[in-house]
DSSP file (Angstrom, degrees, kcal/mol; ACC not computed):
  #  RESIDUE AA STRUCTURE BP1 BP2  ACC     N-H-->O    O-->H-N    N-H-->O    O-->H-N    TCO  KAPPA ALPHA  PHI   PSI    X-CA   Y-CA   Z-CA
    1    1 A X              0   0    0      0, 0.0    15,-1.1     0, 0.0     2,-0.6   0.000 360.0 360.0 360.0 123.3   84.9   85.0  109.8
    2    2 A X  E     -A   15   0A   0     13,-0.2     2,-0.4   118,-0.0    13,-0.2  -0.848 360.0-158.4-106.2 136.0   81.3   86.6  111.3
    3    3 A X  E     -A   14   0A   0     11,-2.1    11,-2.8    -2,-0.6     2,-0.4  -0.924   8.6-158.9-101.0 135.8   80.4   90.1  110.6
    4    4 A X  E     -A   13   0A   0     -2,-0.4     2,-0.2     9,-0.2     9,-0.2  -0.823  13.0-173.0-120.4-175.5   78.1   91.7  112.8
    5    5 A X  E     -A   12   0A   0      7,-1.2     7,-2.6    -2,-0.4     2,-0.4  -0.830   7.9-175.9-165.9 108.1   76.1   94.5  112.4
    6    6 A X  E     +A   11   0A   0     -2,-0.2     5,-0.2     5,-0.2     3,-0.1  -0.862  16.2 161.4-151.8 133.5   74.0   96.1  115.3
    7    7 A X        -     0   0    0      3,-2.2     2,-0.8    -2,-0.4     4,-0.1   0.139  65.6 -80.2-104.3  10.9   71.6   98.9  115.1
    8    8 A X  S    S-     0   0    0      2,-0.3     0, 0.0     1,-0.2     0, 0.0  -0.855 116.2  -1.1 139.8-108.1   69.3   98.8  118.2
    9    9 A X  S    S+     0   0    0     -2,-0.8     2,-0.5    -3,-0.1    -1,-0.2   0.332 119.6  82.1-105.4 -12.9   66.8   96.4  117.5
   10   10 A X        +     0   0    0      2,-0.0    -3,-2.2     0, 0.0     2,-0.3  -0.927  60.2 178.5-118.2  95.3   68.0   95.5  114.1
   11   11 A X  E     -A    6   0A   0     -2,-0.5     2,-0.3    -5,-0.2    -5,-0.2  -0.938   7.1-166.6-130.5 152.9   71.1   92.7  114.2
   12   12 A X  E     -A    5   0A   0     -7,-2.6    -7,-1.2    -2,-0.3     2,-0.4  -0.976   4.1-167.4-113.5 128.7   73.0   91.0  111.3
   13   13 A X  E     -A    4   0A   0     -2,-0.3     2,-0.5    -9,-0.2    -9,-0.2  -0.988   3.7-174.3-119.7 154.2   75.1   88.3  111.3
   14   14 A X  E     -A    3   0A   0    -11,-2.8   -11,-2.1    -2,-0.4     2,-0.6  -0.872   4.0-170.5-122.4 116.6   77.1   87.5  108.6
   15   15 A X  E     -A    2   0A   0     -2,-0.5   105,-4.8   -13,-0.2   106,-0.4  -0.567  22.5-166.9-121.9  95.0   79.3   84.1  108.8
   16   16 A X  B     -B  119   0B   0    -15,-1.1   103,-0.2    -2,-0.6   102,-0.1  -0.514  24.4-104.3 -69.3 135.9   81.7   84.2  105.8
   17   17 A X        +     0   0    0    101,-1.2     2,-0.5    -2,-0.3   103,-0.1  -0.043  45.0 179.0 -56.8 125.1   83.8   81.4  104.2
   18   18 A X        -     0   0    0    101,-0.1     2,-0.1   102,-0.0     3,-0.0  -0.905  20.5-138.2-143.8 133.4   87.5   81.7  105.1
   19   19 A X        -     0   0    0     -2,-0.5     2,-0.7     1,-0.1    68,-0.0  -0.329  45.7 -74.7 -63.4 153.3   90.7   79.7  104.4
   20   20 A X        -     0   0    0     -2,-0.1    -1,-0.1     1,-0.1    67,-0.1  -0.498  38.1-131.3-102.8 152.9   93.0   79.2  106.6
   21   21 A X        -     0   0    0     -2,-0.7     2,-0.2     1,-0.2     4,-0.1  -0.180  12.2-146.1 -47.6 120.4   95.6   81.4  108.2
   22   22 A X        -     0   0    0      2,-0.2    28,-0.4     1,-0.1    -1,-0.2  -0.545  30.2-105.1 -76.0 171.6   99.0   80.8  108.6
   23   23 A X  S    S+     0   0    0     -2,-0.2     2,-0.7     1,-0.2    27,-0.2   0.754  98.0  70.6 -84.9   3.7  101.0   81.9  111.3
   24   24 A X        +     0   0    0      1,-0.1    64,-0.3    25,-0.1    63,-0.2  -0.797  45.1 160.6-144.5 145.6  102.6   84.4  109.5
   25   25 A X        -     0   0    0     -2,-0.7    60,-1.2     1,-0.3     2,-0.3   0.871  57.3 -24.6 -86.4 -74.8  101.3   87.2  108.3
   26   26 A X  E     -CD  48  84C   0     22,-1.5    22,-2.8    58,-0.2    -1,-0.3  -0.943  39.2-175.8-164.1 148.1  103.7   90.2  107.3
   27   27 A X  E     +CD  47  83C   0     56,-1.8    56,-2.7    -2,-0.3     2,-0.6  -0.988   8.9 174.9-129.6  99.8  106.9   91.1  108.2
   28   28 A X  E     -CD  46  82C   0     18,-3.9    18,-2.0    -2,-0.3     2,-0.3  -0.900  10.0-169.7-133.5 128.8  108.3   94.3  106.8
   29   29 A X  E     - D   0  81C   0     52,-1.1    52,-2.4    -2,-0.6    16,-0.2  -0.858  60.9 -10.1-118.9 129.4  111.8   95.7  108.0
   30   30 A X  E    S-     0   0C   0     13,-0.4    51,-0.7    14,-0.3     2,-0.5   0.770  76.3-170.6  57.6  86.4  113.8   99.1  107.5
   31   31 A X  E     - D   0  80C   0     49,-0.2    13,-2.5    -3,-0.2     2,-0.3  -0.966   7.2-179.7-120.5 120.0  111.0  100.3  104.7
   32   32 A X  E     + D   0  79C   0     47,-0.8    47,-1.0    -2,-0.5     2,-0.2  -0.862  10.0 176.5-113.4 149.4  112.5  103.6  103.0
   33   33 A X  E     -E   41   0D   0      8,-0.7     7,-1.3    -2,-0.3     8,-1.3  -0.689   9.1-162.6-170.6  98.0  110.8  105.4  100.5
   34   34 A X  E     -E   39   0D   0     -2,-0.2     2,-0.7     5,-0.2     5,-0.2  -0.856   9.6-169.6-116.6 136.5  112.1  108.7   98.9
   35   35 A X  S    S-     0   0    0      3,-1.1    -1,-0.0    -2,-0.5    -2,-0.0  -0.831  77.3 -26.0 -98.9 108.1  110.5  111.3   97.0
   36   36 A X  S    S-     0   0    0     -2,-0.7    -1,-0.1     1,-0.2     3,-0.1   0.821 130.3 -58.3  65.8  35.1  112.7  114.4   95.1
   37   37 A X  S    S+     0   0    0      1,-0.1     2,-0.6    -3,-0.1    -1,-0.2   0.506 115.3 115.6  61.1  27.5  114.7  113.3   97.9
   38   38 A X  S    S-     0   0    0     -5,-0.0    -3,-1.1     0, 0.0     2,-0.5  -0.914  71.3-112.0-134.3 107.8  112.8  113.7  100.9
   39   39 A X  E     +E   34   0D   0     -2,-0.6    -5,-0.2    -5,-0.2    -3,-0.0  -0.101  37.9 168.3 -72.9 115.7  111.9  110.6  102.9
   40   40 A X  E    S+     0   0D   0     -7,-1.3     2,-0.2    -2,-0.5    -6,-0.1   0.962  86.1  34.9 -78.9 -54.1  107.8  110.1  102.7
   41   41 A X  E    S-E   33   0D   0     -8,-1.3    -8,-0.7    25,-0.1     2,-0.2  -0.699  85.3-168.8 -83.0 150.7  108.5  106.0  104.5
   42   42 A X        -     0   0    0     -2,-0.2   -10,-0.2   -11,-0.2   -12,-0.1  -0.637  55.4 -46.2-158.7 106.9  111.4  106.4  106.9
   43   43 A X  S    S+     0   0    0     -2,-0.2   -13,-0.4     1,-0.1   -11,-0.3   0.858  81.3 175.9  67.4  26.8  113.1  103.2  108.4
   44   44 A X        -     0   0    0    -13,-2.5     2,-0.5   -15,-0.1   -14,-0.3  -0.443  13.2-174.1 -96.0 152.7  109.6  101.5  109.3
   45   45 A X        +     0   0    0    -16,-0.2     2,-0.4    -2,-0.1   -16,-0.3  -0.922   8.9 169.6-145.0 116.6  109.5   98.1  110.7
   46   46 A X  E     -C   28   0C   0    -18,-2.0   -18,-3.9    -2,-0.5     2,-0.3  -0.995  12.8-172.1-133.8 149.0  106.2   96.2  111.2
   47   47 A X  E     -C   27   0C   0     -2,-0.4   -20,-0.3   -20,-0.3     2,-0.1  -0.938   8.6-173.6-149.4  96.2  105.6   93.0  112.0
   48   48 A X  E     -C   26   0C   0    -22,-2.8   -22,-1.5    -2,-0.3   -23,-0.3  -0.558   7.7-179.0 -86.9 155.9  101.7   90.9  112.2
   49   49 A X    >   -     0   0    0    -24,-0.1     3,-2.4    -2,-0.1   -25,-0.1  -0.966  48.3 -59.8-134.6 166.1  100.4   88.0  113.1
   50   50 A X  T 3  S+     0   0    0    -28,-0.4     3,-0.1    -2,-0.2   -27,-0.0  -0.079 124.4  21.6 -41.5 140.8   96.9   86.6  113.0
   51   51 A X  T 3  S+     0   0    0      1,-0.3    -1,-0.2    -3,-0.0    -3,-0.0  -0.311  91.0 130.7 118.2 -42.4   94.2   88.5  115.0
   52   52 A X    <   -     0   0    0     -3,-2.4     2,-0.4     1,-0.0    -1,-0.3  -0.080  39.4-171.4 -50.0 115.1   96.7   91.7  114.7
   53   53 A X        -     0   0    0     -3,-0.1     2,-0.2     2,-0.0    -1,-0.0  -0.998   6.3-152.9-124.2 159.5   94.3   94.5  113.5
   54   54 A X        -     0   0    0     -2,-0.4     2,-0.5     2,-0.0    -2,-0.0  -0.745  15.8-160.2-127.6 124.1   96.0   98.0  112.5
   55   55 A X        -     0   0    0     -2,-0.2     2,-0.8     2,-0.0    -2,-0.0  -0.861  10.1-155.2-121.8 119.9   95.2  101.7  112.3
   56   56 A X        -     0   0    0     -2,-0.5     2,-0.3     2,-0.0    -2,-0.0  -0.660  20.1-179.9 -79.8 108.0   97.1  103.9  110.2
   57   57 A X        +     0   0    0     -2,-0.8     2,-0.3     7,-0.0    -2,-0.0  -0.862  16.7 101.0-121.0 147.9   96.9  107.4  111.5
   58   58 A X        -     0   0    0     -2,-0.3     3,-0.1     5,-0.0     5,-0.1  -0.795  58.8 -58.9 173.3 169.8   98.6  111.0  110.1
   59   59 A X    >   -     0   0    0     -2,-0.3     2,-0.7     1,-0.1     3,-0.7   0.111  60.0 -98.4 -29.9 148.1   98.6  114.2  108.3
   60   60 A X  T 3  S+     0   0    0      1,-0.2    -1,-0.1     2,-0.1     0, 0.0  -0.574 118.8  35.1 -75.1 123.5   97.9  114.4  104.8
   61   61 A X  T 3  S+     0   0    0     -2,-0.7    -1,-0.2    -3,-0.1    -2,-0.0   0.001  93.4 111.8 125.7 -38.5  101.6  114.4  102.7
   62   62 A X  S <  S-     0   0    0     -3,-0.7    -2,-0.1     1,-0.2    -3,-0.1   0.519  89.5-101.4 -73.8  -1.0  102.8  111.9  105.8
   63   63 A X  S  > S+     0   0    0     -4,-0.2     4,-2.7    -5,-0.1     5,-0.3   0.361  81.7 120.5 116.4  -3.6  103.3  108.5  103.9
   64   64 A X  H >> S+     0   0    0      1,-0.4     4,-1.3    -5,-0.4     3,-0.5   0.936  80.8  42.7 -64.0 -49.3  100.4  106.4  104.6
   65   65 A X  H >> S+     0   0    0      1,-0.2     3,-1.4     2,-0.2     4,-1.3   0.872 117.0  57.4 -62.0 -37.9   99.1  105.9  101.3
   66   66 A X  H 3> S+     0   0    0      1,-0.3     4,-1.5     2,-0.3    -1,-0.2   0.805 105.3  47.5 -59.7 -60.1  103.0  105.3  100.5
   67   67 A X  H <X S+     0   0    0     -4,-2.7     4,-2.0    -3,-0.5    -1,-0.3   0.680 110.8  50.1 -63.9 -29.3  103.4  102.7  103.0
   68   68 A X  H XX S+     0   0    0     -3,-1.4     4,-2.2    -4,-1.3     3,-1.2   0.996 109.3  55.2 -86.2 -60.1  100.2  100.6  101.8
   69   69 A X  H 3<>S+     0   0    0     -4,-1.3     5,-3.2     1,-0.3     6,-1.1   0.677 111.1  41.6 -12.7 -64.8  101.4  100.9   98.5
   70   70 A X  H 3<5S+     0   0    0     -4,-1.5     3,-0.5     4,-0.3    -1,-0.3   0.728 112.7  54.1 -47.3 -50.8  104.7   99.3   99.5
   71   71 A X  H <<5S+     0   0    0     -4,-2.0    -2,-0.2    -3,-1.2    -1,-0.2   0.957 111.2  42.5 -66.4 -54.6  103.1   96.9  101.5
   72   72 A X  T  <5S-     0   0    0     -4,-2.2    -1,-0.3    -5,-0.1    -2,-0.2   0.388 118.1 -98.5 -83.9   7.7  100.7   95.5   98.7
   73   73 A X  T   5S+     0   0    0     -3,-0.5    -3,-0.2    -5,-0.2    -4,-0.1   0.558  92.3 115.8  91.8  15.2  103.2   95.5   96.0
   74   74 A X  S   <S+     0   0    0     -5,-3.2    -4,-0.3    -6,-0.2    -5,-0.1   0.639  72.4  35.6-103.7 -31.4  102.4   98.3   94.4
   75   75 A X        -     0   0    0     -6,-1.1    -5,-0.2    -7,-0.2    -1,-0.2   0.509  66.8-127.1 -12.0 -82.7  105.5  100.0   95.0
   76   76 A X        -     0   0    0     -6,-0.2     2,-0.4     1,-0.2     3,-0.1   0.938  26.1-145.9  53.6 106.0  109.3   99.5   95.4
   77   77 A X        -     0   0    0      3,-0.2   -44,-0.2    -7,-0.2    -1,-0.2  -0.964  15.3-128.3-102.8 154.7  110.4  100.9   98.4
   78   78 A X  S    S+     0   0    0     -2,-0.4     2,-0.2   -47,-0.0   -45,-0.2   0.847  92.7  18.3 -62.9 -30.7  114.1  102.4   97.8
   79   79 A X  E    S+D   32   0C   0    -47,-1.0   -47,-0.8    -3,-0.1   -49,-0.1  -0.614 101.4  29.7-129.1 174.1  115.4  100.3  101.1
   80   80 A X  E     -D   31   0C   0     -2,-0.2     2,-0.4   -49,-0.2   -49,-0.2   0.282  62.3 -94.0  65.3-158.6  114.0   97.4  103.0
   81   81 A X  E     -D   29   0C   0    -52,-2.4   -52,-1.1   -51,-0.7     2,-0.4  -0.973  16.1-168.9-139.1 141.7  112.1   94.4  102.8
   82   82 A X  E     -D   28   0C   0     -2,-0.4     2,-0.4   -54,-0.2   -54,-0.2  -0.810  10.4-178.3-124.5 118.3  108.5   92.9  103.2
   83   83 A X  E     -D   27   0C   0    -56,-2.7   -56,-1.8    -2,-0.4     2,-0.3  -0.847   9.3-154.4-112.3 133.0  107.8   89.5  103.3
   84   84 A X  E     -D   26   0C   0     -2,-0.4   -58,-0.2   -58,-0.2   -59,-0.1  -0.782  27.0-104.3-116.0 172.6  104.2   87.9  103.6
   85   85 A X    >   -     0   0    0    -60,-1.2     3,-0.7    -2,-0.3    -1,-0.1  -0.206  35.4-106.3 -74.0 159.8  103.3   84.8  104.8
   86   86 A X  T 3  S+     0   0    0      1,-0.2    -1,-0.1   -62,-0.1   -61,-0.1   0.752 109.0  49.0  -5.7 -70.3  102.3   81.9  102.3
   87   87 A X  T 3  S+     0   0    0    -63,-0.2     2,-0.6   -67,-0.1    -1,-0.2   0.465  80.0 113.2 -58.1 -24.3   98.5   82.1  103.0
   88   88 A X    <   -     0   0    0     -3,-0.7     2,-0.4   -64,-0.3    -4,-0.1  -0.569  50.3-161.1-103.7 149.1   98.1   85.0  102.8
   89   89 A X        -     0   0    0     -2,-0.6     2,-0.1     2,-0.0    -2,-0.0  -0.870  23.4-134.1 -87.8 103.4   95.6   86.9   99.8
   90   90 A X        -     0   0    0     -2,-0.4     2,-0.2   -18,-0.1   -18,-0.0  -0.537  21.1-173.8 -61.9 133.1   96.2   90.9   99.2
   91   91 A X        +     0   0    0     -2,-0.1     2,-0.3     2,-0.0    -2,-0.0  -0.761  17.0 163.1-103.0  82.0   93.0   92.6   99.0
   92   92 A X        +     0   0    0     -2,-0.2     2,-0.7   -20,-0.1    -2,-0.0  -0.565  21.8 167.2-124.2  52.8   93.5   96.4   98.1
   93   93 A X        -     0   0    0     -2,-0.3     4,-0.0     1,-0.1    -2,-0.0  -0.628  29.3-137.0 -99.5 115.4   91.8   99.0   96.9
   94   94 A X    >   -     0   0    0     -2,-0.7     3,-4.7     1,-0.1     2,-1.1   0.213  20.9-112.2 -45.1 156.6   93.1  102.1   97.0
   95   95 A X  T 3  S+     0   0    0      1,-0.3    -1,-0.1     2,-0.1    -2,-0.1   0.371 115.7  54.2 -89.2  39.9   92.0  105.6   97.9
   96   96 A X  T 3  S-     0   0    0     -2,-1.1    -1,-0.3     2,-0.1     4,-0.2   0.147 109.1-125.2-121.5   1.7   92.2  107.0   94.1
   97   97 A X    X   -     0   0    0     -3,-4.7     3,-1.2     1,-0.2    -2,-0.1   0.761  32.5-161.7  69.9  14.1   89.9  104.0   93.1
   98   98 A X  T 3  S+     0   0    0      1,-0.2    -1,-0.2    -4,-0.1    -2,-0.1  -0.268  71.8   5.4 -55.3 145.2   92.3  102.7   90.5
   99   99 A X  T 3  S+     0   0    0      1,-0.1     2,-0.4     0, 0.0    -1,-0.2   0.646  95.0 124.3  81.3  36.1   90.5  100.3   88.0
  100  100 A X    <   -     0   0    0     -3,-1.2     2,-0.1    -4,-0.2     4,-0.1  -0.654  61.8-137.7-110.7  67.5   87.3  101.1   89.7
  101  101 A X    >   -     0   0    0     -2,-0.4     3,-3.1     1,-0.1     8,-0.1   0.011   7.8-139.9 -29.9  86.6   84.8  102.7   86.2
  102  102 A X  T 3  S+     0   0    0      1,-0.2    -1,-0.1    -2,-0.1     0, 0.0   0.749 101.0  49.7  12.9 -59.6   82.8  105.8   87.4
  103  103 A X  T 3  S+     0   0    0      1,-0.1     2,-0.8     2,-0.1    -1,-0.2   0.610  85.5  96.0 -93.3   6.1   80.1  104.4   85.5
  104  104 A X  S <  S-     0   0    0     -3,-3.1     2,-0.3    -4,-0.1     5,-0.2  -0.737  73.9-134.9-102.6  81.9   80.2  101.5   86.7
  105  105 A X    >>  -     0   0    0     -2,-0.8     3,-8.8     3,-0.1     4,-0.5  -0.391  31.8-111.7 -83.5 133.2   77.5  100.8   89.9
  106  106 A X  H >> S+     0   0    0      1,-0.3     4,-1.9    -2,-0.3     3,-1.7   0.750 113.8  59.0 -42.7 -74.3   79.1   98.9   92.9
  107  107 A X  H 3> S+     0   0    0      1,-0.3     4,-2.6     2,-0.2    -1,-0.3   0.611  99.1  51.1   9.9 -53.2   76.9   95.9   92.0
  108  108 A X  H <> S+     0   0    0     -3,-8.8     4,-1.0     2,-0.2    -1,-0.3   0.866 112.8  48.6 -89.1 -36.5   78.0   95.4   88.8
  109  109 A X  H XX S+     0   0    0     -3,-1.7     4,-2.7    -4,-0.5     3,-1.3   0.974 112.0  45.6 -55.8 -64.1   81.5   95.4   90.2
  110  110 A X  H 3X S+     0   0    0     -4,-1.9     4,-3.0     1,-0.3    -2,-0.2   0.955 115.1  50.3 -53.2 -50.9   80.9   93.0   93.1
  111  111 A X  H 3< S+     0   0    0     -4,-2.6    -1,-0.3    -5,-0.3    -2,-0.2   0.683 110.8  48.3 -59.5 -11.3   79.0   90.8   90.5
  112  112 A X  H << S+     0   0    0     -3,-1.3     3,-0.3    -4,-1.0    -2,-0.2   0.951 122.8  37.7 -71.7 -68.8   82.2   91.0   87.8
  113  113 A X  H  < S-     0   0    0     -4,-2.7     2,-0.3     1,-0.2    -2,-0.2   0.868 142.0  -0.7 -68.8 -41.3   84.5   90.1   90.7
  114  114 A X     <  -     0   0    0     -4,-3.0     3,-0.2    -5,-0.4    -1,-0.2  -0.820  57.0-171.5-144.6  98.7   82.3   87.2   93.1
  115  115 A X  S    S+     0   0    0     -3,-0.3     2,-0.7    -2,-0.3    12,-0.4   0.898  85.9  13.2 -69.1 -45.9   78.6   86.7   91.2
  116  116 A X  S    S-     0   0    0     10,-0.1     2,-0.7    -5,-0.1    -1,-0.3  -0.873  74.2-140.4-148.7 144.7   78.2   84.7   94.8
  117  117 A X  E     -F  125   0E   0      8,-1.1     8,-1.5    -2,-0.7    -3,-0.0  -0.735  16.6-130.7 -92.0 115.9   79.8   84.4   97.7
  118  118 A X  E     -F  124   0E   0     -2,-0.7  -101,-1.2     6,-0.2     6,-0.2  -0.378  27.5-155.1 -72.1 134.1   80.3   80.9   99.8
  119  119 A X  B     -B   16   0B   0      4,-3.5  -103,-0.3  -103,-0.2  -101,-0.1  -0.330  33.7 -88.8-102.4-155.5   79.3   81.6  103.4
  120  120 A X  S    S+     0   0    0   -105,-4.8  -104,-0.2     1,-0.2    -1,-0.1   0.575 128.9  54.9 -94.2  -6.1   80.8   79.3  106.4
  121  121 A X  S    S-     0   0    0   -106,-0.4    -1,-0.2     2,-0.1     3,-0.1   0.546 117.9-115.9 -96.6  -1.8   78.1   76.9  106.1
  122  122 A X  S    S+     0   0    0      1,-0.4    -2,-0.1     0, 0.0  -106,-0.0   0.184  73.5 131.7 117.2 -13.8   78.9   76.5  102.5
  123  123 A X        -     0   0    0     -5,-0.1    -4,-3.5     1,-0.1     2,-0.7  -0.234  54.3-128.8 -74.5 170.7   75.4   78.0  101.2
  124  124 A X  E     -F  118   0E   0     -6,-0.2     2,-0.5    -3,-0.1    -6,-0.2  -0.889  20.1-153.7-137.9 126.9   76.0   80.6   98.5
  125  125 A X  E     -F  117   0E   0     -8,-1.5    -8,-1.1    -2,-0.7     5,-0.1  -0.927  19.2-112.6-130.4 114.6   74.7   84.1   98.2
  126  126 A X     >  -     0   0    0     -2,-0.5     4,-1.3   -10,-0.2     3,-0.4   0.364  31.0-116.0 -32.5 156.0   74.0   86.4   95.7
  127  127 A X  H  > S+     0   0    0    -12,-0.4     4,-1.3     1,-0.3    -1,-0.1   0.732 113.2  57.2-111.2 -21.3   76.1   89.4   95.5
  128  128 A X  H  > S+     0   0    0      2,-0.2     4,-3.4     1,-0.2     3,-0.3   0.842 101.3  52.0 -21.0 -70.2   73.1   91.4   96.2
  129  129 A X  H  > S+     0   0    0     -3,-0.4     4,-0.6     2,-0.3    -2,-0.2   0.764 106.1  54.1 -43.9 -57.5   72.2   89.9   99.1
  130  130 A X  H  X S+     0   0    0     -4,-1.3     4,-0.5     2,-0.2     3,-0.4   0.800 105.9  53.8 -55.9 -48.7   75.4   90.4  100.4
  131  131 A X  H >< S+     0   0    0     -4,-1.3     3,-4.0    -3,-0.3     4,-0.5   1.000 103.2  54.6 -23.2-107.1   75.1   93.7   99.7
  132  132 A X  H >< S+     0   0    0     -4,-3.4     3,-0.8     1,-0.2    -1,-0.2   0.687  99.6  60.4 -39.9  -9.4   71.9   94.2  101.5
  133  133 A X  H 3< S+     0   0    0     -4,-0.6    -1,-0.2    -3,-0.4    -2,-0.2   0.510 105.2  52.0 -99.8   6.5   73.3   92.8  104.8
  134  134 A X  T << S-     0   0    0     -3,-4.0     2,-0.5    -4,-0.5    -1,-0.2  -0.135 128.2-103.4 -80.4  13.7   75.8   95.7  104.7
  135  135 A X    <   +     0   0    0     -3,-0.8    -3,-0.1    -4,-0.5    -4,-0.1  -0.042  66.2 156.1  75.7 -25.0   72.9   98.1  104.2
  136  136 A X              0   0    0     -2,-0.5    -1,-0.2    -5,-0.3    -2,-0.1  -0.047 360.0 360.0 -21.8 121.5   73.3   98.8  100.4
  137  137 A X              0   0    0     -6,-0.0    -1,-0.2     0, 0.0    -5,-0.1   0.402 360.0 360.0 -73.2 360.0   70.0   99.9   98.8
């Protein structure tokens, strides 16, 4: 995987370590999801494969957070199914920040979870670092 990053005159690139992909990704059919009886998922059927990238767009109240929920396991939904592929790793953090400490400076987090990060030539970079080539002071 590369990340770029360009600001004018100012370019990053980033080539991060990745395993590889199988060819399937996620498959999620007939997803229902009701709350006090009033369906928030309704019927939803989506289907990836590698490359596939995704924007979830609506009103606040309309299910999205619902559906990611659902999707990462976080969930039930009352009706349907999702199945991911083998290969693939959930990454998730949600937009209420669970298990994320207030006091707790993004740093310290990224250093708890990956102290260094393998890039795609195999050299290994400080969580800092990383950090600064995403623009973090």
């Amino acid at each position: 995987m590369e990340i770029q990053y360009d600001s004018g005159a100012d370019r990053v690139a980033i080539a991060l370590a990745s395993r590889r992909l199988g060819t399937k990704v996620l498959t999620a059919k007939g997803l229902l999801k009701r709350f006090a009886g009033q369906a928030v998922v309704d019927h939803v059927d989506l289907h990836l494969e590698p490359g596939d990238r995704i924007g979830i767009l609506g009103p606040n109240g309309a299910g999205k957070s619902t559906l990611l929920d659902i999707l990462a396991g976080k969930l039930r939904p009352d009706a349907g199914t999702v199945l991911w592929g083998e290969t693939v790793e959930i990454g998730y953090y949600d937009q209420r920040s669970a298990g994320l400490r207030d006091e707790m400076r993004l740093l310290e987090f990224i250093e708890k979870e990956a102290p260094l990060i393998r890039t795609k030539d195999g050299d290994r970079v400080e969580a800092a670092q990383m950090l600064e080539w995403f623009l973090f002071p």
